[in-house]
C-alpha positions in Angstrom: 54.2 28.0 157.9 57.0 30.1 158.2 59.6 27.6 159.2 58.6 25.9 155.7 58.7 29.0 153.7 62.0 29.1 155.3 62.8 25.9 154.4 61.8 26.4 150.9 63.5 29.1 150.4 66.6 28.3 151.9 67.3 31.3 153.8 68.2 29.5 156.9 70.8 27.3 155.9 72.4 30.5 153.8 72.5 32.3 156.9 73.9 29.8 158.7 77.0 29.4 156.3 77.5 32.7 155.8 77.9 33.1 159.5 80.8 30.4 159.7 82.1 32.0 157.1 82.4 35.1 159.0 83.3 33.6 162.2 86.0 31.5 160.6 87.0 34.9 159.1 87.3 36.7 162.2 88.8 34.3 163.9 91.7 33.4 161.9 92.6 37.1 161.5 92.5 37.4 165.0 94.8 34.9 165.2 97.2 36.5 162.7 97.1 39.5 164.2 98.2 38.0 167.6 100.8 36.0 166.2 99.2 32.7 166.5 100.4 32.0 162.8 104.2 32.8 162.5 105.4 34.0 159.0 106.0 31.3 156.4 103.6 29.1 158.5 101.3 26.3 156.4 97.9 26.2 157.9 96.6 23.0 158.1 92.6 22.9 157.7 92.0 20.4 160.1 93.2 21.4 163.1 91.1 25.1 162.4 87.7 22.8 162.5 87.5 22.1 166.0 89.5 25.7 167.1 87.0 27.6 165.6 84.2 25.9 165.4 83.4 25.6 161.3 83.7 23.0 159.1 86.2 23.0 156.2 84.4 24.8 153.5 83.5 27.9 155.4 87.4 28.0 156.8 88.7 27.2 153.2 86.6 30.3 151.9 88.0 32.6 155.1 91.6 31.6 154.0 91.0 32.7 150.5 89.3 35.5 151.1 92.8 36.2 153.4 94.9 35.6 151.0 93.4 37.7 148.5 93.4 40.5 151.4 97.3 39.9 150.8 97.8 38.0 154.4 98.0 34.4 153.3 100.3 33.3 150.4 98.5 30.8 148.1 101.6 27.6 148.2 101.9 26.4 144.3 101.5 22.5 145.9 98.3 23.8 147.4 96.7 25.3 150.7 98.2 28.7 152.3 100.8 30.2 154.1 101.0 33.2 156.5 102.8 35.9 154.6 105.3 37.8 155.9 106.5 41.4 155.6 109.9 43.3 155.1 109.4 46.3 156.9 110.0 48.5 153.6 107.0 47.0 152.1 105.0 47.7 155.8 106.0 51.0 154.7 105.2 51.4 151.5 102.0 50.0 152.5 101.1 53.5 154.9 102.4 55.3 152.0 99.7 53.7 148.7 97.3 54.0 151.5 98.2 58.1 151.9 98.5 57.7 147.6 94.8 56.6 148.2 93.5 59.2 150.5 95.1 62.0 149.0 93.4 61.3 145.8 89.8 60.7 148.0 90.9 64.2 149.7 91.4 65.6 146.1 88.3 64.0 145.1 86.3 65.7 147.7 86.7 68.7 147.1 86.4 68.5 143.1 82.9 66.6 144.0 81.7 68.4 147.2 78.1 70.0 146.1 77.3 71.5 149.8 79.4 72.6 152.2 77.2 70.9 155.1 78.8 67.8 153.5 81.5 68.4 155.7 80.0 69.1 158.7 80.5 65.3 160.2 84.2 65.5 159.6 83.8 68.7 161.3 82.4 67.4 164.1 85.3 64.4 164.5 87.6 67.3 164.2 86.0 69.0 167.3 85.8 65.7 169.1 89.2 64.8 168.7 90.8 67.8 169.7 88.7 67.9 172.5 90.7 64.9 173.7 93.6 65.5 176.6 96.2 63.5 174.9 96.0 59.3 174.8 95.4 57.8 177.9 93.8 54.6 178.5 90.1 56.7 179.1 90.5 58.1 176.2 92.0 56.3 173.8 89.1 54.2 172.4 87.0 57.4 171.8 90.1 58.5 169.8 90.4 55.3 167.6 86.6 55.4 166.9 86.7 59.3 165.9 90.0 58.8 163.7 88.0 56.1 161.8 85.0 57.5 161.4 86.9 60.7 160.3 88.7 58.4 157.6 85.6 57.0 156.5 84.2 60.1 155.9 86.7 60.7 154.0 86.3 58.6 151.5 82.6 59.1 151.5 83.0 62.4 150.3 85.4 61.1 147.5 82.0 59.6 145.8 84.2 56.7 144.0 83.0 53.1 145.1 86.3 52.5 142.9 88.5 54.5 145.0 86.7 52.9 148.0 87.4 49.5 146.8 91.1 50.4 146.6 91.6 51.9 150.0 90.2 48.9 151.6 92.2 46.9 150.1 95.5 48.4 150.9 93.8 49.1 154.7 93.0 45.2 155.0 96.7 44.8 156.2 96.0 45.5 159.7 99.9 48.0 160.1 98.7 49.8 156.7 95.0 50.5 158.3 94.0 54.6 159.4 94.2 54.0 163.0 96.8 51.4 162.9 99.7 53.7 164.8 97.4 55.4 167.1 98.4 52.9 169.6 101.7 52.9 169.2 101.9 56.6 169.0 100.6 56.6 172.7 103.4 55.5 174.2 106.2 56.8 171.8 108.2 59.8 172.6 106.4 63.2 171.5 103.1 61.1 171.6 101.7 64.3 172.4 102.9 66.3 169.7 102.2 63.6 167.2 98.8 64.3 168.2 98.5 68.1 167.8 100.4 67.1 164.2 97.7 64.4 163.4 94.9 66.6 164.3 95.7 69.7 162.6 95.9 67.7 159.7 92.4 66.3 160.3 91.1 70.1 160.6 93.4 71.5 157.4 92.0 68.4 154.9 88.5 69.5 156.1 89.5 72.9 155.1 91.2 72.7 152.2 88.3 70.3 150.9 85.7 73.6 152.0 87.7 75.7 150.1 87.8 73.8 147.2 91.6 73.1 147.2 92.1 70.0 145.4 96.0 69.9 145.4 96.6 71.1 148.7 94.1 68.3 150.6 95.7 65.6 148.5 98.9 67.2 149.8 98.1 67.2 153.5 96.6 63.8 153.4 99.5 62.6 152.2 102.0 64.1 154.7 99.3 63.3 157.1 100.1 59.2 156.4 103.7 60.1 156.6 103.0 60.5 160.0 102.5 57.3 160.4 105.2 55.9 158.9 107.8 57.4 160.9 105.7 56.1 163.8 106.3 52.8 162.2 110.3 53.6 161.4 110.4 54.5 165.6 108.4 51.5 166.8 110.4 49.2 165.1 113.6 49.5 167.5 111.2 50.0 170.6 109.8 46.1 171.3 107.2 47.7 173.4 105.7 50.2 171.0 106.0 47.4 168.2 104.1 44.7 170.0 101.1 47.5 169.9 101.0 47.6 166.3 98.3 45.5 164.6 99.9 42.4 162.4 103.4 43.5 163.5 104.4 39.5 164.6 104.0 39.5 160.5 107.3 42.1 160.1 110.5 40.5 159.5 112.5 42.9 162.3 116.0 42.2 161.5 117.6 41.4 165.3 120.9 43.7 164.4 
């Protein structure tokens, strides 16, 4: 009975697209943010069948749900393309993202209605700074506070529009909250970058517990100015720009 009501309902075969869907999804962004797909690249749909394991309707839906992520171009003949980046729009990118947060860091504390509200982002704080600098035991623990702090973040904001906006400009993997963490680790100053990053963590909380609109917009902003001079170093330091997510989709003039 309950493989028929199954049946009848057609729950099974939903799920099953829905995963290739996803899978074709995943898959294909992987593979553009390994540089699988160089800039300016067509992508053929064929050849992504039997690669990742979907048929063509579930990888045609992944590619246009990439490109309206803003990492495909849709080609006026038809089909995609692998967009690429000048590194002043990878910039401006970190910065409408910091736009974003600032205003979600404004929102906050406008909206906050308890101060235990704050107490997770709080707690990342504490987490975080209990950290001894990046390493390689620590740095996972550090990307997965640093996110959840984010997202928090924008919790607290209370907009589902302003949600809708930062994930947006976040879906281009340099633009994202934790994209420089990595590259920050093995920069010069890594370890004052830090301190930097998490004393803003600790002053947004802050200023949102006090009620300071303009001054957590203010240090949520500088705070994503952090990570754009990361950006600005990592792109004459091969090494440090190979650990930035999407970076094989940066033009990086060779003079």
């Amino acid at each position: 009975m309950a493989k028929q009501q199954s049946a009848v309902s057609g729950e099974g075969p939903q799920r099953s697209g829905d995963s290739q869907i996803g899978r074709a999804f995943i898959g294909l962004r992987e593979m553009l943010l390994h540089g699988e797909l160089a800039r300016g690249e067509r992508i053929s749909e064929l050849p992504l069948v039997a690669r990742l394991g979907a048929s063509r309707t579930p990888i045609r839906l992944a590619l246009e749900r990439l490109a309206h992520m803003g990492l495909l171009d849709v080609l006026a003949t038809g089909g995609f393309a692998v967009r690429g980046f000048t590194p002043a729009e990878a910039r401006d990118a970190i910065e409408l993202r910091g736009v974003l947060e600032g205003t979600a860091a404004r929102f906050a504390a406008e909206r906050l209605s308890d101060d235990a509200e704050l107490d997770p982002l709080r707690q990342y704080c504490r987490q975080m700074e209990a950290l001894e600098g990046l390493t390689i035991d620590t740095f996972a623990a550090y990307m997965d506070l640093n996110e959840s702090f984010h997202a928090g973040l924008v919790d607290l904001a209370k907009s589902e529009m302003l949600r809708r906006a930062i994930a947006q400009v976040g879906s281009l993997p340099f633009a994202s909250a934790s994209a420089m963490v990595f590259p920050t680790s093995i920069l010069p100053n890594a370890g004052a970058n830090l301190v930097i990053a998490n004393d803003h963590h600790r002053s947004i909380v802050d200023a949102i517990g006090q009620r300071q609109g303009t001054r957590a917009e203010g240090i949520a902003r500088e705070h994503a100015f952090v990570a754009r001079r990361v950006l600005a170093a990592a792109m004459s330091d091969t090494n440090a720009l190979s650990r930035v997510p999407g970076a094989g989709l940066i033009h990086v003039s060779a003079t």
